[in-house]
Structure formats: C-alpha cells, structure tokens
N, C-alpha and C positions, 0 to 999 in steps of 0.2 A: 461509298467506301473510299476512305484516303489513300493517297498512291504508296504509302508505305507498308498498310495493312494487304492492299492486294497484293506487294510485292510476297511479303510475309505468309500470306498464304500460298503463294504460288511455289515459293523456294517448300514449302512444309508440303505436299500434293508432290512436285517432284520426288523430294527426300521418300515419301512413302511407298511412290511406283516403281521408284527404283529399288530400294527392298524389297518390292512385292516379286520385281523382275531379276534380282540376284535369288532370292530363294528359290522362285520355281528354274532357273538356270540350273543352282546345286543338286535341287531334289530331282531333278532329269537328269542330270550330265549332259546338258543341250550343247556348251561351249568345252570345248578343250584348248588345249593348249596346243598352237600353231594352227588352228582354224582359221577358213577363209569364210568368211559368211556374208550370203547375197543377201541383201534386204530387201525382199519386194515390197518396193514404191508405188504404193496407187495414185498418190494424192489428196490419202484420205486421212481423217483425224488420226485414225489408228496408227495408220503404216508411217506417217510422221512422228507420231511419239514414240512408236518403236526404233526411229532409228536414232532421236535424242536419248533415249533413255543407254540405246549401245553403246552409245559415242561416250556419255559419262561413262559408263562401266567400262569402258576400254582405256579410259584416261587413269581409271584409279584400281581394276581389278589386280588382283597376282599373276592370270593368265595375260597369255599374250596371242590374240587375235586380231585380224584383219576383217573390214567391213567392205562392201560394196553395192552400194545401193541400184540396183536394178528395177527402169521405171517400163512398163509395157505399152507402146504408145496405138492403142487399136484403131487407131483413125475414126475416132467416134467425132461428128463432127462439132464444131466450134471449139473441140479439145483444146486448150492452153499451150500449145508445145514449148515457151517460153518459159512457163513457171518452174517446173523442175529442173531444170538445170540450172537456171540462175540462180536459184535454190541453193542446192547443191554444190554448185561453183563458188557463193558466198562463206557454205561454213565448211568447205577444202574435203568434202568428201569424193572418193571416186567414186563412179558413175556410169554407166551404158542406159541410153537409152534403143529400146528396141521396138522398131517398126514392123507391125503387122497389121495387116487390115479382118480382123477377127468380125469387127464391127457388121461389115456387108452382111458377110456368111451366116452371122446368129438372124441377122435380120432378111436375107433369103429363106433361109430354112425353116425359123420360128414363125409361127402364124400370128397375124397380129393379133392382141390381146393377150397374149399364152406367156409365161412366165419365161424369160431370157435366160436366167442367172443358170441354168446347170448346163447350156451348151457354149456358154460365154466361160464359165470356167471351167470347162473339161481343154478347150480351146487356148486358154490363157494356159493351163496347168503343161500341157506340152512343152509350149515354146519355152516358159520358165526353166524347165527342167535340162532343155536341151542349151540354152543359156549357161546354165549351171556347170554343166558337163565345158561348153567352151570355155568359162571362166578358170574353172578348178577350183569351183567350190564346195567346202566338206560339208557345210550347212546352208539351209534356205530357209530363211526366218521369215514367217508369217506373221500379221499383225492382229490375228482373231483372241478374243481376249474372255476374260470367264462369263462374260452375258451370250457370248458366241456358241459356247460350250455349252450353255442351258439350254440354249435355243435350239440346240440341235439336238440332242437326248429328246426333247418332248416330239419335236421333230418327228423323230424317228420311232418313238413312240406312237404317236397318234397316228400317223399316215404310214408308216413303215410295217410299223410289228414289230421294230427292234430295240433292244435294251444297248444302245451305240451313242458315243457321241463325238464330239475332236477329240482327239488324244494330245497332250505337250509337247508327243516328241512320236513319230515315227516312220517309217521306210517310203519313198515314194513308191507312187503306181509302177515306174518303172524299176522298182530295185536297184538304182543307184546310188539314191541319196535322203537325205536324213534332212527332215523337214520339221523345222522346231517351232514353237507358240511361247516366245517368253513374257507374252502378255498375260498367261493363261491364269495366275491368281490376282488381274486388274479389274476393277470394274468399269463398266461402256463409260458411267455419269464423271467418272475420278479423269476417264483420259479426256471428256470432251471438257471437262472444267480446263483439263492443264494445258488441252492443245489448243483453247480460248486464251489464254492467259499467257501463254507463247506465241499467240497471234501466227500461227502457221499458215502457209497459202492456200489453203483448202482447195481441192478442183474438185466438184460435185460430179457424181456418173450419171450422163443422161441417160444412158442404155439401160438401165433396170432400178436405177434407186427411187426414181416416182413411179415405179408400175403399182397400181391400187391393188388391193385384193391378196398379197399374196403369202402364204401360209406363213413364211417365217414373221411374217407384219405381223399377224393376230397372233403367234406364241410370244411374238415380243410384247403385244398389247398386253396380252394374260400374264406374263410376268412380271409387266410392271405394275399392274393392279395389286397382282400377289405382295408386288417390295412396297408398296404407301399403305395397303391394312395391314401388314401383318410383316413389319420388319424383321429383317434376320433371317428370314424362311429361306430368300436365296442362298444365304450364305450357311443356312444348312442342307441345303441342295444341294451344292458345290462339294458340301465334305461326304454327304453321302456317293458322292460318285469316286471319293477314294477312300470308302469304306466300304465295300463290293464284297459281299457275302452268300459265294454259289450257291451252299448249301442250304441256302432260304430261297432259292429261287426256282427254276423249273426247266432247266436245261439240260438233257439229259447227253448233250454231244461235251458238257463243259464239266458235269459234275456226274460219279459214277452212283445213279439212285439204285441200279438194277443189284448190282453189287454191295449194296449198303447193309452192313448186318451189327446186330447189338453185338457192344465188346465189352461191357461188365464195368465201363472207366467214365466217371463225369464227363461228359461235355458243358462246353463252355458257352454259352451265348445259344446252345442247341434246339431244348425243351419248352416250347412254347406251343405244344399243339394243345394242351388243356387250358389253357390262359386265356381270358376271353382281353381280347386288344382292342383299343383305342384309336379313332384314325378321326385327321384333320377333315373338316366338310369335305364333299367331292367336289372336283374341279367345276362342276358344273354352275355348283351354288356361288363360286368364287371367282366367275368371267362373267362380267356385262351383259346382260340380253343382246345388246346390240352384236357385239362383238361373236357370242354364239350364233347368230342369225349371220352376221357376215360370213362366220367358217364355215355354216350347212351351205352357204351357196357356193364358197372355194371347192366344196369337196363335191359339189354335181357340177363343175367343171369338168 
C-alpha cells in the first residue's frame, strides 16, 4: 500500500471514530460543558485512542472541556515508566502519574494460575476514583469500547445468570462520580487498525493479558467466529442491547407480570405467544469444538 493511500485511510478511520465518539457523547450527555475529565491511561491501544480522539473533539466541539490524562503505575515489573510521560509531555497534555504497587497484592493474594484481572481492577478502580476526587474531576473516561460491551453481556450471561453488561455512562461504586465509555459505539478491529496507523507506544500488561484460559478469551473467541460467518450479527447485537424490551422478558422485580391485566387496547410489539418463531442455530453449533472443550475446562476451574 502507498504511503498516500495509508495515509487516506487512516485520516477516513479517524474521521469515523471520532463520529462514532461524538454521537455516543450526545446520545449519553457523557461531556458538558466546564467538564474536567480524567482519561485513564493504561498504555493500551484503547485508552490511547481515547484520549486522541478527546483531544480532537476538544479542539473543534461547541463545549468546552478540560482533559487529564491519568496513567496508574502498579509497579508491574519491567513496566516502561518513561513512555508515558514523554508521551504525554510531546503532545502538551497534563498528566499525573500515580504510584502504587497493586501489582505485589494481586500476586500475594491470587493463587497462581487463577485469573488476576477482578482483584487487579477492584484495586486499580479505588485508587482511580480517589485520584479523581483529588483532581476535581466531573468525569472519568474509560477506554472499553462496544466489543467490550458484548463481551461482557454473554459474560454475564453464561457464568453470571445476568441479563448486564457496561453501561456508557454511570455512577461509580463509590457515588461520587460519573464514569463515561465514549468508545462505546467503536469497534476493538477499527481502534487497533487506527492506533497501528498512529504508531502509539503501546506498553503490553504482563499481569493478566497472557493468562491462557480465561472466560473473557473464549467469549471473545465465540464472537469473533460469530463476526467472519455471519457479518453484521454483532452489530445487531449491540442494537439489541438498546432495544430492551421488559415485557418479553422474565423479570418480575423490573416488570409488574402479577399485576398484568387485559385492557381491551392493541398492543404494539405485544402478541406473539401463538406465533410459532424462528431463532438463529444455538450458540452451541456456532463455537469451535475446540473452543467449547476449552470453556468446559474454564468452568471445572
């Protein structure tokens, strides 16, 4: 490819994320105006494109908002501590880097082999917040993006029993603060193309990004199978999660079924218990052997 058509692609990949990341902004009210918003910096493909994509939309939006990029440095060893801030320092953004050693702790307390990532970010999710609180920040921008978002619906699905997934926009654990995803209508492949094509310093996690085996890996496996047969399914996935329809569902704390009584007036979308319906193969037929035989041994962990 010539360096002019890469360029031409890369400037059209931005142009796109960055509408993808103005609309889901407007359709949450994620920014206002006189907002201070922390960008947690991992290092990673994402939380880098999140905070290029801010920078333009703060250069040309109507609102007027402040950034600050906040990177968590957990003493994981061979950690880079040089790359982000000279990062940073280059294209004039402010910055704290914050020192904790989270690292030891998950690695005392977690047993080896056993999956890191939920006492690593129960642990990261604090210090953030209390960060947050010392900055004066009104928002904390996350850099989880809509393959994030699927992953964690089946997630929560399959191992859970819950119909849950990220939300775009809402309250932290501690009810202080408003923690926003305005990646949330991007896709993983769209940001790794642009944050290849930005040549961004990537710092890889050793603490949990090579652990084999671990459940979010095989829903990520199963849905990327699902996106090469059968295009467009994610992206009707995605709309079905804001297309949420209680009264087809089975929830008796979210919809009143006890209290339900005929009222003599059409319903809309209602009447479908004599319809005999149509459903896509079961997930079963539509995940690798392999991949199923991987998850039966995740789940007698």
């Amino acid at each position: 490819m010539s360096h002019n058509k890469a360029r031409y692609n890369a400037n059209k990949l931005h142009k796109k994320l960055r509408r993808l990341v103005g609309t889901a902004i407007s359709d949450f009210n994620m920014i206002e105006d006189g907002d201070l918003v922390m960008v947690c910096l991992s290092g990673g493909k994402d939380s880098y494109a999140l905070l290029d994509i801010l920078l333009n939309l703060q250069a040309h939006a109507p609102l007027r908002f402040e950034l600050v990029a906040v990177n968590l440095d957990q003493k994981q060893p061979g950690f880079p501590v040089e790359v982000l801030p000279n990062y940073l320092s280059q294209i004039g953004v402010p910055y704290r880097i914050v020192e904790q050693d989270t690292y030891s702790v998950v690695k005392r307390v977690i047993a080896e082999g056993k999956t890191t990532c939920s006492l690593c970010s129960r642990l990261r999710r604090g210090v953030l917040y209390r960060v947050a609180s010392e900055l004066g920040a009104t928002k904390i921008a996350l850099g989880h993006h809509r393959d994030d978002m699927l992953e964690t619906l089946f997630l929560n699905m399959f191992y859970g029993g819950k119909l849950k997934a990220m939300p775009p926009k809402l309250v932290s654990d501690d009810g202080n603060h408003i923690v926003i995803r305005p990646l949330a209508y991007c896709k993983e492949k769209d940001i790794a193309a642009y944050a290849q094509s930005a040549d961004f310093p990537i710092i890889p996690c050793n603490l949990c990004g090579s652990q084999p085996n671990m459940q979010r890996q095989v829903i990520k496996e199963m849905l990327s199978q699902w996106d090469k047969r059968f295009p467009g399914r994610l992206e009707t996935m995605f709309r079905a999660m804001q297309n949420v329809q209680l009264s087809h569902l089975a929830d008796t704390m979210r919809f009143d079924f006890k209290g339900l009584r005929a009222h003599g007036s059409p319903v809309i979308d209602g009447d479908i218990a004599f319809d005999e319906e149509t459903f896509e193969p079961l997930v079963e037929e539509l995940i690798p052997s392999s991949l199923l035989k991987n998850e039966k041994q995740i789940m007698r962990t």
